[in-house]
C-alpha positions in Angstrom: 19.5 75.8 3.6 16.7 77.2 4.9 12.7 75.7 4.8 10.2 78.0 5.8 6.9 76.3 7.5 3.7 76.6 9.3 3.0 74.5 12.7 0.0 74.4 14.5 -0.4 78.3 13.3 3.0 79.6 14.0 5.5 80.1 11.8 8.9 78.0 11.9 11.8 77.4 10.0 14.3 74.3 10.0 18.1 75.4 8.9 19.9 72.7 8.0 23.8 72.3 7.6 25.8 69.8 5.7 29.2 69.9 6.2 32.4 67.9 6.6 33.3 66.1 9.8 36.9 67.5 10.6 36.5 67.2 14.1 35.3 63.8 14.9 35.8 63.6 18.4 34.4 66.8 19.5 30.8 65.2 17.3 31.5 61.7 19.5 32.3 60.1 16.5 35.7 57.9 15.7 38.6 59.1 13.9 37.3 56.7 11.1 34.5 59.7 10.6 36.9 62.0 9.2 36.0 63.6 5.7 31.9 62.3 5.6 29.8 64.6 5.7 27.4 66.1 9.0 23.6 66.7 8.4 22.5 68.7 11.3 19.0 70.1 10.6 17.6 73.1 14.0 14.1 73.5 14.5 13.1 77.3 15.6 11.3 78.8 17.4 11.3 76.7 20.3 7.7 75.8 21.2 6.7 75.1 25.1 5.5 72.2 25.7 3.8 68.9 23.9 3.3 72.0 21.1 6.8 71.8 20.1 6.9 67.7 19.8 8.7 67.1 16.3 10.6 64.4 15.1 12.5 63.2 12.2 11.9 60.0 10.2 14.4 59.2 8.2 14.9 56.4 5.6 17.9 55.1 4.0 18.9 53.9 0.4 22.6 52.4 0.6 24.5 50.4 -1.4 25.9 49.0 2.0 21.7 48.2 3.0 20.5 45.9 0.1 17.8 47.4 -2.3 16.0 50.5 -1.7 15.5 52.7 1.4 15.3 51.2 4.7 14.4 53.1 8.2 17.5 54.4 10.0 17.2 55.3 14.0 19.8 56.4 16.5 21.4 52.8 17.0 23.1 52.9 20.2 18.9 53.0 21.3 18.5 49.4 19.5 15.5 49.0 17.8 12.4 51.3 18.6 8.5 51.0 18.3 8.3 54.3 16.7 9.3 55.4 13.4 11.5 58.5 14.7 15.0 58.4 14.0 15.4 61.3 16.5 12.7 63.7 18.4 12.4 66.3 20.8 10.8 69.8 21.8 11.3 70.6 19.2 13.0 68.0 17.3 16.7 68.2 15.9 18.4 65.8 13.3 22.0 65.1 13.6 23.7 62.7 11.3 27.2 61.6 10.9 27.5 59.2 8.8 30.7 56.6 8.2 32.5 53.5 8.3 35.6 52.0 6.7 34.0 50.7 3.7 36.2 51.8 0.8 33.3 52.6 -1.0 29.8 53.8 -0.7 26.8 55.4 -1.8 24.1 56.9 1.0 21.1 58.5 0.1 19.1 59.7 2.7 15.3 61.4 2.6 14.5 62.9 6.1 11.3 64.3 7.0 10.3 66.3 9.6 7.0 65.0 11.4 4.9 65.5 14.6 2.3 63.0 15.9 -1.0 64.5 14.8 -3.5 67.0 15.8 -3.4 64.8 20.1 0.0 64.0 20.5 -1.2 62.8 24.2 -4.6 61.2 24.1 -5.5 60.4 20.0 -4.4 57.9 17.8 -0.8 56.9 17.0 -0.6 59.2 13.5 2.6 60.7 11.7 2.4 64.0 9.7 4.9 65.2 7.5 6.1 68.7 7.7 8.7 68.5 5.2 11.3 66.7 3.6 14.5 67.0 2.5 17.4 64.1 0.8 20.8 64.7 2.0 23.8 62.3 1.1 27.5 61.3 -0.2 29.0 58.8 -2.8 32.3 57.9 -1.4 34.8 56.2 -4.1 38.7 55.8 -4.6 38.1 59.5 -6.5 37.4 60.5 -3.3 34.2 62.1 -1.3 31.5 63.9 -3.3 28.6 65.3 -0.4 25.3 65.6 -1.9 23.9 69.0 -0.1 20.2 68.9 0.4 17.2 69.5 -1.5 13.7 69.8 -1.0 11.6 66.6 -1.1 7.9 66.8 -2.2 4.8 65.5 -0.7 4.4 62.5 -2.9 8.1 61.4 -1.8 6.9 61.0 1.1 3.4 59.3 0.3 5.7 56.8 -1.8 7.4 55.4 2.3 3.9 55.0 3.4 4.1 50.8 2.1 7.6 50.3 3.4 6.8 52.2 7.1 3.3 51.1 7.4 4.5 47.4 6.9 7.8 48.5 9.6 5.6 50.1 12.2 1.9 48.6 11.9 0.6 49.9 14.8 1.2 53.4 13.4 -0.5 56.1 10.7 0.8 57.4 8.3 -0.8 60.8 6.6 -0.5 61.6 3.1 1.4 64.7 2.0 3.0 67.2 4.4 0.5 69.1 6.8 2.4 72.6 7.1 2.7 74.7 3.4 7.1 74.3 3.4 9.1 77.1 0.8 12.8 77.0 1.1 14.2 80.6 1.3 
């Protein structure tokens, strides 16, 4: 898939991949990883500089989690003040998913974000670019991958309680701040 968008008067595109994890060890994963899917989402074209700060905030709604969606980061980090799950210049989502639960459902809604109009000197703000949902049900039947779709701005106005309770010291905007059109 491919989403089309506008950043700070350029225009980008995120390409983003789901596929199976066949090779676990070459994604520095465990065997266990074998057969769940990979979410790897590219940001282009690299900006220079604070310009091409993105990030990815990504929430969660398992059956392995308790109700509704909860905020997933990198663990190996530990927790974080931030509400990125991953960033960079410009920001890349990876995601590989599994464990050795016989079953489980994962639904995850990933938006792409930068830190407002001063990522350096303003206040600490998050503004959607886009969104997307990604995810897998796995059963005894087997592995069914959900491939991604687009996610609107009111999906991700409808976080804002559940993030601005998790990171208080942090705003979030309504709606997404670059006009996104998958091609």
């Amino acid at each position: 898939m491919r989403i089309e968008f506008e950043r700070a008067g350029r225009d980008c595109a995120v390409e983003v991949e789901i596929g199976v994890n066949d090779d676990p060890a070459t994604l520095g994963c465990p065997e266990i990883a074998r057969g769940y899917p990979v979410c790897q989402a590219t940001v282009s074209p690299l900006s220079r500089g604070y310009a091409g700060f993105l990030g990815w905030v990504q929430l969660v709604d398992s059956d392995r989690h308790g109700e509704g969606f909860h905020f997933d980061h990198f663990e190996p980090l530990g927790p974080v003040p931030h509400p990125f799950a991953m960033y960079g210049f410009p920001g890349s989502l990876f995601d590989a998913p599994h464990s050795d639960f016989e079953s489980w459902s994962f639904l995850a809604h990933s938006f792409l974000c930068g830190c407002g109009a001063d990522l350096l000197d303003g206040p600490k703000e998050i503004d959607s670019v886009l969104g997307l949902s990604w995810g897998f049900r796995k059963s005894r039947k087997g592995m069914e991958i959900l491939q991604p779709s687009l996610l609107t701005p009111a999906d991700w106005d409808r976080h804002h309680p559940f993030l601005e309770e998790a990171f208080p010291d942090w705003t979030f905007l309504p709606g997404f701040s670059g006009r996104a059109a998958e091609r």
